[in-house]
C-alpha positions in Angstrom: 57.7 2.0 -2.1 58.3 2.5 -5.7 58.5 6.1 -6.9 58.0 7.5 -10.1 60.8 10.6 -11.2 60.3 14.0 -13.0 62.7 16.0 -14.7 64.2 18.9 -12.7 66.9 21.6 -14.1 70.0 23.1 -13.2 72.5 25.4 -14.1 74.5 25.0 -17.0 78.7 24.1 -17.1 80.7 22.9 -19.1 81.8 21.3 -22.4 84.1 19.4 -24.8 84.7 18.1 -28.5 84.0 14.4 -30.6 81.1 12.0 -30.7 80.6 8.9 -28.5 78.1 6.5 -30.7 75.5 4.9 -28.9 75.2 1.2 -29.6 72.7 -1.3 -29.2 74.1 -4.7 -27.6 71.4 -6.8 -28.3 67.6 -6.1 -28.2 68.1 -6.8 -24.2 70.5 -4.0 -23.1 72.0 -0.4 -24.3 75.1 0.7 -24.1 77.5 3.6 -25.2 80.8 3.3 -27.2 83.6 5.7 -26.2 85.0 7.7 -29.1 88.1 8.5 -30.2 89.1 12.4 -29.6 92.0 14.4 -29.8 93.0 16.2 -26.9 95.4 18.2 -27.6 95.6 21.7 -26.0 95.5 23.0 -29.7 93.9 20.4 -32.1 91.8 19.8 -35.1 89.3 17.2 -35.0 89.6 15.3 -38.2 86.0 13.8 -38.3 84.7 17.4 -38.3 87.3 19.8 -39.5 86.6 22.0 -36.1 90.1 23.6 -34.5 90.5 24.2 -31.2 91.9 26.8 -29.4 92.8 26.1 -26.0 96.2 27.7 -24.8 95.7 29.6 -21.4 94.0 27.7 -18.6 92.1 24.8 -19.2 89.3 22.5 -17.9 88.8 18.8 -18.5 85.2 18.8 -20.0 83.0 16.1 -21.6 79.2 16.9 -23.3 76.4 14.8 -22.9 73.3 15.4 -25.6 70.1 14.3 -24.1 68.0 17.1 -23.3 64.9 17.7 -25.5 61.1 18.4 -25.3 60.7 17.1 -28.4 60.0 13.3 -29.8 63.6 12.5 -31.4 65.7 15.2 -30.1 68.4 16.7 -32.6 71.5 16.7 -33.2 73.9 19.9 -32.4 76.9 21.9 -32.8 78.3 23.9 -30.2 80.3 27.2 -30.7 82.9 29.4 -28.1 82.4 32.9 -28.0 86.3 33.9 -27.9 85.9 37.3 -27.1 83.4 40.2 -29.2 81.3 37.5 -31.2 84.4 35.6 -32.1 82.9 32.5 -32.4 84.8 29.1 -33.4 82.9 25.6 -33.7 83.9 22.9 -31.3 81.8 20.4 -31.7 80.2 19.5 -34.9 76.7 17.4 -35.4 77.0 15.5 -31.9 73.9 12.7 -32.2 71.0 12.7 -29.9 72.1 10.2 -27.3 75.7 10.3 -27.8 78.7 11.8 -25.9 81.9 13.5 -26.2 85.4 12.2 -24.5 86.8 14.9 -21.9 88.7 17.5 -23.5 90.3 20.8 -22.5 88.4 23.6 -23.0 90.3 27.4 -22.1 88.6 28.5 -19.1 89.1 32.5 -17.8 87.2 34.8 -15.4 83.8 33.6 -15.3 84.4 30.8 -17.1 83.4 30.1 -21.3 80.3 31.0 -23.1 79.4 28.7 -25.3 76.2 28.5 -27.9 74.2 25.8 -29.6 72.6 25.8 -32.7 71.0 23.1 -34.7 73.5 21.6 -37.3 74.6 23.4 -39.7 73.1 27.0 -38.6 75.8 30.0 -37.7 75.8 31.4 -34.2 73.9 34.4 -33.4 74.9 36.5 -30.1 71.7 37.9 -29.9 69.9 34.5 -30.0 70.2 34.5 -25.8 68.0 31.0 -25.5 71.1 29.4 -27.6 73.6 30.8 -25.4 75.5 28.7 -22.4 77.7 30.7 -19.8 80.1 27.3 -18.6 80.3 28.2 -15.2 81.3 25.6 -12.4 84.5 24.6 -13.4 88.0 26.0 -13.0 91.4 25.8 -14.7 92.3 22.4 -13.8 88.9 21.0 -12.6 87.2 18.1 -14.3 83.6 18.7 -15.5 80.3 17.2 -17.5 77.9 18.9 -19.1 74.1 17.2 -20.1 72.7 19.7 -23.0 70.1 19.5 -25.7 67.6 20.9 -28.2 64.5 22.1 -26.7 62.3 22.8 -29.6 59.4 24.9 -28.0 61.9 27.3 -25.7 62.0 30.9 -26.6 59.7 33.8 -26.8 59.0 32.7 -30.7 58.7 29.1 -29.9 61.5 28.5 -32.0 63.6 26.4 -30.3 66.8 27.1 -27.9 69.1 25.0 -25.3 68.4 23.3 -22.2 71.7 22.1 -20.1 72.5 21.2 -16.8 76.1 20.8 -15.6 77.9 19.2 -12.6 81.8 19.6 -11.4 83.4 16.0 -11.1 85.5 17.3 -8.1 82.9 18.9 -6.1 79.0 18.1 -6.9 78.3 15.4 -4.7 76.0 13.5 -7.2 78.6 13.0 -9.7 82.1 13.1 -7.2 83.6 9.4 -7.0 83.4 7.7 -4.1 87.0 5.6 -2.8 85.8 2.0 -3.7 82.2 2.4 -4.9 80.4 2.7 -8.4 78.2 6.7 -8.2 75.4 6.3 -10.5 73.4 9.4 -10.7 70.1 9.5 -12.6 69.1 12.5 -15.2 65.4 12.7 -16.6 66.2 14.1 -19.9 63.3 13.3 -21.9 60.4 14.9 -24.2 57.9 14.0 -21.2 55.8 11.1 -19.2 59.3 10.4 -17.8 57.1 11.1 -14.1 55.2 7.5 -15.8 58.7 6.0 -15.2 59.8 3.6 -12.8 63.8 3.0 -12.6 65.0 -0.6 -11.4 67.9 -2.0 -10.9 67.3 -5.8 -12.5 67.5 -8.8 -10.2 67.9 -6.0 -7.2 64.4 -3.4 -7.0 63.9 0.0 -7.5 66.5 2.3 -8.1 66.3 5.7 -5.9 63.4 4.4 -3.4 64.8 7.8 -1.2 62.0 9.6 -3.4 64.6 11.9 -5.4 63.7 12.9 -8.2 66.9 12.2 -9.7 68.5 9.8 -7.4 72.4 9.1 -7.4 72.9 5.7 -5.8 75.9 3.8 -4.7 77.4 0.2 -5.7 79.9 -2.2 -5.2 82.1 -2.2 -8.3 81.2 -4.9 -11.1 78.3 -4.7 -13.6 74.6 -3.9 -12.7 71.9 -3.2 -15.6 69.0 -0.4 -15.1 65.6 -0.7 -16.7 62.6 1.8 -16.7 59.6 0.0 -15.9 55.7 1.6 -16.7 54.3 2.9 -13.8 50.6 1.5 -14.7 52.0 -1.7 -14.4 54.6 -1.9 -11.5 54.6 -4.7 -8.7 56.6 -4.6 -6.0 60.3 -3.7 -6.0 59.9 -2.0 -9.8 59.0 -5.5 -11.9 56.6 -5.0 -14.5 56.1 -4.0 -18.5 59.3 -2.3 -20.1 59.2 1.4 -20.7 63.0 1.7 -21.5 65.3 -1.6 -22.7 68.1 -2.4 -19.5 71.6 -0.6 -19.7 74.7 -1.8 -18.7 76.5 -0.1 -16.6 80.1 -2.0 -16.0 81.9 0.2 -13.0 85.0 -0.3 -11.7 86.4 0.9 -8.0 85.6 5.0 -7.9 84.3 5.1 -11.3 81.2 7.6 -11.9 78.0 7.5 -14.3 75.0 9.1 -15.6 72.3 7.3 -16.5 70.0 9.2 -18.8 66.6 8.7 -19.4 65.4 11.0 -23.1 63.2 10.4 -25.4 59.6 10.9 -26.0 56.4 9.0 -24.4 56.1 5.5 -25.8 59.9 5.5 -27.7 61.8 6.6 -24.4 65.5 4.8 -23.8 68.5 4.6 -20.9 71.8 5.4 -21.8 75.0 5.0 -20.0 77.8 7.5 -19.8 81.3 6.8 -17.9 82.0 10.6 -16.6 84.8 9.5 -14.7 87.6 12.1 -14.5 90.1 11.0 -16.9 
């Protein structure tokens, strides 16, 4: 049967530095470009001027920014809280829909506290809705974290972060599998994404187990995902576009997330290769 998906949250991770552009192939498919970064364990990224600071223990972390309950979403900048309110930038304007590489990010004790702000705007410590406590990964673990602007959180209505993160090396809906291609699906969008049906073209629906966010297994090679309107699905997920087909091109034990953001009516898919590097 075909089954319609709603958002649902979790806690929040991780994080990294550098923008992945997301590029149209065509007006049939959607994917995403993989950026250049600098990875160095202490590095200034040339495109935004942003050093960072990363002797000590490390995690390998990549951002994702999708999230948002509001038509366009926004772009962000993320700061590290060092220690007291010591806060350095470490990523700088990363686009709606676009991605980091995997980067090392200085882990210790409970893990990094991190805070989001809309571009250009300075941190606050006492803005708690901006803040992020990265919190599933470990010195030497692998991570991802999905993260956003969500414009009506907050007592004030003024706007704060929503995130969910996943560890590469131990969250089953992201780990790699020997052999296969994981795709796991995040509902990331301003809303109707519950008017949504998710296909995989030429083979059905995608996630027919009823989760709401369904991680699904392939043989490796290149499969493309479309969202379908609900109002008009036939059998096996065919019917009227809601969201243009992505490519996802997986080799043997490769992961993804496949996002689906964006408002009612303007909503698309993105592809992101969250493999552990």
């Amino acid at each position: 049967m075909p089954v319609s998906f709603r958002r649902s949250a979790r806690a929040v991770a991780v994080l990294s530095v550098a923008l992945v552009a997301l590029a149209s192939c065509g007006s049939d498919t959607t994917t995403v470009a993989k950026a250049t970064t600098t990875s160095k364990a202490s590095s200034t990224d040339q495109s935004t001027g942003a050093t960072t600071k990363s002797s000590g223990p490390t995690a390998k972390v990549r951002i994702i920014n999708v999230w948002s309950s509001a038509p366009g979403g926004s772009a962000i900048d993320i700061y590290q809280d060092r220690g007291v309110g010591d806060y350095s930038k470490i990523v700088t304007g990363l686009a709606y829909g676009a991605a980091t590489d995997e980067l090392d990010l200085k882990v210790s004790g409970g893990g990094a506290n991190l805070q989001v702000t809309k571009p250009g705007e300075q941190p606050d410590k006492s803005k708690n809705v901006n803040n992020v406590q990265m919190n599933s990964v470990d010195a030497g673990q692998h991570g991802v974290l999905i993260i956003g602007w969500n414009a009506s959180a907050g007592a004030d209505g003024t706007g704060g972060t929503s995130s969910s993160g996943y560890n590469l090396g131990t969250d089953d809906v992201v780990k790699p599998v020997d052999g296969k291609v994981k795709v796991h699906v995040t509902l990331a969008g301003a809303d109707a994404n519950e008017n949504v049906m998710l296909a995989v073209v030429g083979k059905g629906c995608l996630g027919d187990d009823g989760l709401n966010e369904p991680t699904v297994e392939f043989d490796p090679g290149q499969i493309q995902i479309q969202g379908v309107k609900a109002e008009t699905s036939q059998p096996n997920c065919q019917g009227d576009l809601a969201a243009q087909p992505v490519s996802v091109d997986g080799a043997a034990s490769s992961s993804w997330i496949v996002a689906l953001y964006g408002s009612a009516g303007s909503q698309k898919l993105a592809a992101f290769n969250v493999t552990p590097g």
